[in-house]
N, C-alpha and C positions, 0 to 999 in steps of 0.2 A: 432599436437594439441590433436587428440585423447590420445595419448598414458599419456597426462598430467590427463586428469580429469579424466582417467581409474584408477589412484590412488588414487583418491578423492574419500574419503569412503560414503560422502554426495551425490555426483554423483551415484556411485556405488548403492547405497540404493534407490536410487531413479528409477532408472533403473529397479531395480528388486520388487519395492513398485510398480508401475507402476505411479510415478510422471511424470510431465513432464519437469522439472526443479528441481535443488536440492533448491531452495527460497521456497518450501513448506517448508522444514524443518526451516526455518528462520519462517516462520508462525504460525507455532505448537509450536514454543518455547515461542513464545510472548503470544501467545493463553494460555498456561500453566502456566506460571507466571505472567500475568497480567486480565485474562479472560475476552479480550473486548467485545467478541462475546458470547450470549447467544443463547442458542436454539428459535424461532422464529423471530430473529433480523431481518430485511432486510438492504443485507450490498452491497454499491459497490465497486468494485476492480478498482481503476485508474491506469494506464498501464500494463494492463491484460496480454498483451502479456508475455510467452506464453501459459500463460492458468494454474498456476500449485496453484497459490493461488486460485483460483476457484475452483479448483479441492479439496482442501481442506476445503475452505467456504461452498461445499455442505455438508463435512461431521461433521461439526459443528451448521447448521442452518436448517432448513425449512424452511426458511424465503424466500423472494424473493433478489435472486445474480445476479447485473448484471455488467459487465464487459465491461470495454471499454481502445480501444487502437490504436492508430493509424494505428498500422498494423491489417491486418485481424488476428484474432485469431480460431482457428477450433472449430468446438462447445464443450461444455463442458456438459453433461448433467445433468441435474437439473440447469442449470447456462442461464442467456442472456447474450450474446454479442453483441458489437456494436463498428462497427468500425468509428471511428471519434475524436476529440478534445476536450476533456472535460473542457475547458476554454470556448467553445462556450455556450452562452445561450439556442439556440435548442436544443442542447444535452442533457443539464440540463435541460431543457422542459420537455424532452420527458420521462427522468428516472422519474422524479417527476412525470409526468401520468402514468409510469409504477407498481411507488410503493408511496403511498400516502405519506408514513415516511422512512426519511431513519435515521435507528438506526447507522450505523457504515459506515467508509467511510475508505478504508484502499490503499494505493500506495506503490506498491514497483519499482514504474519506476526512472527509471535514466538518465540523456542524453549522449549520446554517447560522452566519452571521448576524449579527444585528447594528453593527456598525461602532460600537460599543467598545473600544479597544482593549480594556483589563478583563473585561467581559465574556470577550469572546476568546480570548488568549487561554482565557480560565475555564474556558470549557473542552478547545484544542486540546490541552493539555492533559483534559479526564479523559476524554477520546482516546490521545496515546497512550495512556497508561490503559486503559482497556484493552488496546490491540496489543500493548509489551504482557500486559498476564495473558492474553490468550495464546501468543508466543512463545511463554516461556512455558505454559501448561502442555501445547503438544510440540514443539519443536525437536526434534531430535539433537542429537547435543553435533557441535560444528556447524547446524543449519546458520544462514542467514535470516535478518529481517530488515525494510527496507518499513519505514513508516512518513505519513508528511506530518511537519507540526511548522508555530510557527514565532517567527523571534519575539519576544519580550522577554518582561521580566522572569517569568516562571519556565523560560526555554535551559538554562543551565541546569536547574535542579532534574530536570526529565534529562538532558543528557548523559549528566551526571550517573544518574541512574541506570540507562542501559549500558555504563561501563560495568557495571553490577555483572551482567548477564552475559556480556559478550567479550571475546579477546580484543577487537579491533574496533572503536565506534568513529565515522566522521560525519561531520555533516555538508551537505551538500544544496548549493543552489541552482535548480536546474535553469541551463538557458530557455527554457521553452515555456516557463514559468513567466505570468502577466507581467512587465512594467510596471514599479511602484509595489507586488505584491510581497508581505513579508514572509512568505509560502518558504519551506528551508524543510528540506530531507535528510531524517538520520538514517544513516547506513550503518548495524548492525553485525559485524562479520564474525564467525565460528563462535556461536553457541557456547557459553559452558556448562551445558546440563543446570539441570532440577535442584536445585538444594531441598533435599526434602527435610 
């Protein structure tokens, strides 16, 4: 396995940037052409693990970053982490006491594959609608969200949907994304508040 992503020049770079993941470079790219993140946003990362969009969230904000993921994540400094379920209401308790506004809300989690392609599309897709209602439950109205999902058949109706919530929706293929992978980022821009 090694010897595959030792070719990978986004691996490679990453190694030697001191990332800890090459999915920064998926971050930087969206960052650069779309610029969700402003210097004092406070943004959080959904499925943090392991750590490498944080790692780049400090170097784009001041703002307060906090990060959560099922699995333990090692600390990141300048960053919180919290290991737990971000569908849970606590959770979402607690970020909102940690950070009064949350400007931006960014996921690059996935769920473990099974190779299964309607399968796994169909469970992508509950994922992203899990991170669009945790979104649109603290997001302050304007904020951005930046989520991964991934093409098939059930990728329009989730598009479709966060025109719902936002002014601006596109989606996006990062170059730094695998060869062959059907990995595709919606970009999310100004919020339009709660419909309560």
């Amino acid at each position: 396995m090694g010897s595959v992503y030792s070719k990978d020049k986004f691996y490679q770079r990453s190694v030697k940037e001191g990332y800890r993941s090459r999915a920064a470079y998926k971050l930087l790219e969206i960052q650069k052409k779309f610029g969700i993140i402003r210097n004092g946003d406070n943004v959080v990362d959904l499925g943090s693990a392991p750590g490498s969009w944080m790692q780049v969230l400090t170097g784009l904000t001041d703002g307060i970053i906090v990060g959560i993921d099922l699995k333990h994540v090692s600390a990141v400094e300048g960053a919180i982490n919290h290991t737990g379920d971000f569908t849970k209401p606590e959770i979402q308790e607690r970020i909102l006491q940690e950070m009064e506004i949350v400007n931006v809300v960014v996921c690059d989690a996935s769920p473990k594959l099974s190779g299964q392609k309607s399968y796994d599309q169909a469970r992508a897709i509950g994922l992203n609608e899990d991170a669009l209602t945790f979104a649109v439950t603290c997001l302050k109205p304007g904020g951005n969200f930046v989520v991964k999902s991934f093409q098939g058949e059930m990728f329009k109706g989730f598009f479709d949907e966060m025109h719902k919530h936002f002014h601006a929706v596109k989606a996006y293929r990062a170059r730094a994304s695998r060869r062959g992978s059907t990995e595709t980022y919606i970009i999310g821009k100004s919020f339009k508040g709660r419909k309560e």
